[in-house]
C-alpha positions as CSV (number, residue, x, y, z in Angstrom):
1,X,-3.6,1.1,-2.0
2,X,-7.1,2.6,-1.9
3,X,-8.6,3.6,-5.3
4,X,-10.9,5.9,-5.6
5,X,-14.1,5.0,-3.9
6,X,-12.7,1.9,-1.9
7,X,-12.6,1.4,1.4
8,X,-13.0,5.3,2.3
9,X,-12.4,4.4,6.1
10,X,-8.8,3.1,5.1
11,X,-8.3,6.9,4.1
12,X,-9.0,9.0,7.6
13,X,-6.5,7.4,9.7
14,X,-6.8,11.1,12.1
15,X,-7.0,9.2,15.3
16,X,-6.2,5.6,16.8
17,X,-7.3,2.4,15.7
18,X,-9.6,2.1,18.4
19,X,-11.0,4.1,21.8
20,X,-8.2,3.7,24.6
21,X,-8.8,1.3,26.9
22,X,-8.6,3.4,29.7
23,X,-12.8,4.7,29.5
24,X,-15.3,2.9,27.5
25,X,-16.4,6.6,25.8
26,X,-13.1,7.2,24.8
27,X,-13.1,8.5,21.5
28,X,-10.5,9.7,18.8
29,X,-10.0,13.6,18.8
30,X,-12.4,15.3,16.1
31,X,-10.1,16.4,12.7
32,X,-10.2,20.2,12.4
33,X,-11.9,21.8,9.8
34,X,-8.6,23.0,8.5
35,X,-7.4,19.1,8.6
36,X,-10.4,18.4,7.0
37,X,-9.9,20.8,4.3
38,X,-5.8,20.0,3.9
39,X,-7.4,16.2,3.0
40,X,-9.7,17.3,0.4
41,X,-7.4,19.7,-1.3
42,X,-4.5,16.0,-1.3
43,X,-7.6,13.8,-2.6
44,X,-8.9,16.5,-5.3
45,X,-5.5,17.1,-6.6
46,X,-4.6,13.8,-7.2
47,X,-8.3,12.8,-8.2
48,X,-7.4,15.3,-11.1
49,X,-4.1,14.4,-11.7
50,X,-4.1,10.8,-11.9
51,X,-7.2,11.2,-14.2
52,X,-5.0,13.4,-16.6
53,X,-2.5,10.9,-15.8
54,X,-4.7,8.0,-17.8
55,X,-5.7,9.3,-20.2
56,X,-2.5,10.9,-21.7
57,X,0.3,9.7,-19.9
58,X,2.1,10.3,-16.7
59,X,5.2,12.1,-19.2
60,X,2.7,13.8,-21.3
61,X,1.2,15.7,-18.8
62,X,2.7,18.8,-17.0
63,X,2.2,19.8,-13.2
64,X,1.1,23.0,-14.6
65,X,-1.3,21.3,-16.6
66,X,-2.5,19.4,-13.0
67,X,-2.3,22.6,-11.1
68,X,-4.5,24.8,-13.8
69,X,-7.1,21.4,-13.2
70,X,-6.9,21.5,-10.0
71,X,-7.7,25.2,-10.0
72,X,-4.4,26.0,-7.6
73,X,-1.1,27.6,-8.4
74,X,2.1,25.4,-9.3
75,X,3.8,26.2,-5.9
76,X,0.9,25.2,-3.8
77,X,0.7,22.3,-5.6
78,X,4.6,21.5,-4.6
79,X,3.3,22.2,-1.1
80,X,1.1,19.3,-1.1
81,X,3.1,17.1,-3.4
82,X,6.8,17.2,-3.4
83,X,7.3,15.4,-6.5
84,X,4.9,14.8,-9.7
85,X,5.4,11.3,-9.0
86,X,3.6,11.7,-5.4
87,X,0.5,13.0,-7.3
88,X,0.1,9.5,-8.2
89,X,2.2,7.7,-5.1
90,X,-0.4,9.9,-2.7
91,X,-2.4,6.3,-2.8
92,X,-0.1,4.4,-1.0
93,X,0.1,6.9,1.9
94,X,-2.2,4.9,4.1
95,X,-0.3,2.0,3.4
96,X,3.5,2.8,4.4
97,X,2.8,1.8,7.7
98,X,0.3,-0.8,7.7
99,X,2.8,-3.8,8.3
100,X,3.8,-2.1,11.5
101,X,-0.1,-1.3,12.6
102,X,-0.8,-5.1,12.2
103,X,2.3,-5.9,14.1
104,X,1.3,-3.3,16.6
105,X,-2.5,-3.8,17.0
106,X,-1.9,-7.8,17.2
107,X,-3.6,-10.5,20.0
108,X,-1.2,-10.8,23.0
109,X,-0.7,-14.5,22.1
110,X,-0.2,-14.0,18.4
111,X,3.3,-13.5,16.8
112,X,4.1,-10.7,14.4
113,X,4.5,-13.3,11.3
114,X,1.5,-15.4,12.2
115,X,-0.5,-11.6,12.2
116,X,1.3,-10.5,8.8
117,X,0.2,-13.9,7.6
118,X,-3.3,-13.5,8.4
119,X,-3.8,-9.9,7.5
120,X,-2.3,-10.9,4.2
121,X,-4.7,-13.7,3.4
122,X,-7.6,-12.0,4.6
123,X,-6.6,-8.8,2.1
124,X,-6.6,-11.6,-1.0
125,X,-10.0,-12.3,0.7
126,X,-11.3,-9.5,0.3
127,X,-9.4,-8.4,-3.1
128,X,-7.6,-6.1,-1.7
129,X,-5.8,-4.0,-4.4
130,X,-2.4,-3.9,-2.3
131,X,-2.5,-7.5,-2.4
132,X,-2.3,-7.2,-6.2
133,X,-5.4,-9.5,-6.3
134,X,-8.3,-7.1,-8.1
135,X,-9.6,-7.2,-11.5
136,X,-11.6,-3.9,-10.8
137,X,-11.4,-1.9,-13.7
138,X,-10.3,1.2,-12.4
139,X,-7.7,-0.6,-10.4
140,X,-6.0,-2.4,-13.2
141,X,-5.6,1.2,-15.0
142,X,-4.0,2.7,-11.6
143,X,-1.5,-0.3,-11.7
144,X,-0.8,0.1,-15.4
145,X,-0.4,3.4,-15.0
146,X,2.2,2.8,-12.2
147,X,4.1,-0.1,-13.5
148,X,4.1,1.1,-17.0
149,X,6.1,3.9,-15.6
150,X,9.6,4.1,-14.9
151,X,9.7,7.2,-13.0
152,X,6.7,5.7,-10.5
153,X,8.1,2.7,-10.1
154,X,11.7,4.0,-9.0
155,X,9.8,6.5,-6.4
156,X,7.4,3.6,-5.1
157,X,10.8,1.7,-3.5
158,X,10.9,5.3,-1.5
159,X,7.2,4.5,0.2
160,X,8.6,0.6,0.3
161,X,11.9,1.8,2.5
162,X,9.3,3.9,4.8
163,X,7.4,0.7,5.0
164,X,10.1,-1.3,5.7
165,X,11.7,1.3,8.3
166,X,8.0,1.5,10.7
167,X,7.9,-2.1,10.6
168,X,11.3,-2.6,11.7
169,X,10.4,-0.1,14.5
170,X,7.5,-1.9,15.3
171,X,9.2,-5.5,16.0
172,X,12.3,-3.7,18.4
173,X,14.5,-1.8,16.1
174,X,17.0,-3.7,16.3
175,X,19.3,-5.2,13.9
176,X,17.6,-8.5,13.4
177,X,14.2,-6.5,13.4
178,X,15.8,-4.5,10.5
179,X,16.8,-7.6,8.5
180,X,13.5,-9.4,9.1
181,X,11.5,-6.4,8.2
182,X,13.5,-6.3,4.8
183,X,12.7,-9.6,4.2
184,X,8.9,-9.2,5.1
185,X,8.6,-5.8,3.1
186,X,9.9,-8.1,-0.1
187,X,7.8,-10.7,0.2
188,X,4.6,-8.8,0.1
189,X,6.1,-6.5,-2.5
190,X,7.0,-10.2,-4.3
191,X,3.7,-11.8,-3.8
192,X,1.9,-8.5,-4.7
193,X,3.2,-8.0,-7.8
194,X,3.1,-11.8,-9.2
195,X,-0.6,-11.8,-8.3
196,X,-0.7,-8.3,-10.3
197,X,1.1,-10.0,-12.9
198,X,-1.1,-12.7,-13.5
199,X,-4.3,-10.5,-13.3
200,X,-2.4,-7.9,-16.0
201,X,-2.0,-10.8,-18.3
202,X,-6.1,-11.9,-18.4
203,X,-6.6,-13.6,-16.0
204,X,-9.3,-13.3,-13.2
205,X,-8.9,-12.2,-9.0
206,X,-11.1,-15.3,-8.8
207,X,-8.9,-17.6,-11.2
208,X,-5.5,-16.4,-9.1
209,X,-7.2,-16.8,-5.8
210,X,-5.8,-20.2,-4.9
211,X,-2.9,-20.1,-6.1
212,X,-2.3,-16.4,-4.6
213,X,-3.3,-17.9,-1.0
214,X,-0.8,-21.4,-2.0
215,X,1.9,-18.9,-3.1
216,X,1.4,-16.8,0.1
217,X,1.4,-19.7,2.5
218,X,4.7,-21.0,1.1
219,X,6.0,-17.8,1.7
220,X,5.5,-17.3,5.2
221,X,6.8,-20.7,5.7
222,X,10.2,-19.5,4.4
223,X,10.0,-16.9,6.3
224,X,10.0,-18.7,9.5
225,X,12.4,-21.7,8.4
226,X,15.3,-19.1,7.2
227,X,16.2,-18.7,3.4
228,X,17.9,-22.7,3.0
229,X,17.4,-23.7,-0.5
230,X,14.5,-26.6,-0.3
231,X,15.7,-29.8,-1.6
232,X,15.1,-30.2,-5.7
233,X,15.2,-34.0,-7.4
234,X,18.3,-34.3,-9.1
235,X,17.9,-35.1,-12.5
């Protein structure tokens, strides 16, 4: 998810990945200045909300409340944010359909799992907060915040079904793509959250690391070998 003040590029997704292939000076169309302004009014409003949101309590505060922050009516602010619970979920937005862009954007010779598995390992690199591996302050409020919260949590599977719907879209569409994008979607979710889990509980991103990347690897490995139980010592 991008928190405030990380990886700001993450956030203007207005054009493609890269310039087409078809002319070197190719380059993504210019956003509008009424684009531009539509982004600003999303950011600010949940800037203000989310702040409200920590200090008070996601129950305890009243769209009206955001809205008078915010300096915008209570129906504009529906316009932009369907739900109270987007005001907060607005973070994940450039993330719904970033399984399917690594799928998408992948090497010719590399599979979709193999890519999910690197883009993965190279997020708990990096700390990525979607990987559930950052101990940034700010971040571990955000995902209190959100966990801590019923409400969030039940409208977060919403953004996780989108996920799971472009990826599936992006390996075929078929059936099997449908059931191996359910599984995939999981699995991050699953890894995500246990690495979130141990951070939430004291300890460091740099303490988890290895066993983040151990956990991750023996993931993917299921993955491709099927759900069979593996063997256990019998006792």
């Amino acid at each position: 998810m991008v928190m405030n003040g990380e990886n700001p590029a993450n956030g203007d997704r207005s054009g493609p990945a890269s310039a087409s292939a078809s002319g070197s000076g190719d380059r993504p169309a210019p956003v509008g200045l009424r684009e531009r302004k539509k982004r600003l009014t999303y950011q600010a409003v949940s800037d203000a909300a989310i702040t409200m949101f920590l200090e008070r309590g996601f129950d305890k505060v009243s769209v009206a409340e955001v809205a008078a922050a915010a300096d915008i009516s209570k129906p504009t602010l529906f316009r932009y944010f369907p739900a109270k619970e987007d005001l907060v979920l607005h973070r994940f937005a450039d993330h719904e359909d970033e399984a399917a862009r690594v799928v998408t954007d992948r090497a010719p010779d590399e599979t979709p799992l193999d890519a999910l598995r690197r883009h993965f390992l190279d997020g708990l690199d990096r700390r990525d907060p979607v990987t559930g591996l950052c101990d940034a302050p700010q971040v571990l409020a955000f995902l209190r915040l959100l966990y801590g919260t019923p409400s969030l949590v039940a409208r977060l599977h919403a953004y996780q079904g989108r996920s799971e719907a472009a990826l599936a879209r992006a390996l075929g569409g078929g059936l099997s793509d449908r059931l191996a994008a359910g599984q995939i979607i999981a699995v991050l979710r699953i890894l995500a959250l246990e690495n979130w889990r141990r951070i939430d509980a004291g300890e460091s991103a740099d303490r988890v690391y290895a066993g983040a990347v151990q956990a991750a690897e023996e993931a993917f490995v299921q993955l491709r070998t099927g759900l069979e139980p593996l063997p256990h010592p019998r006792g």
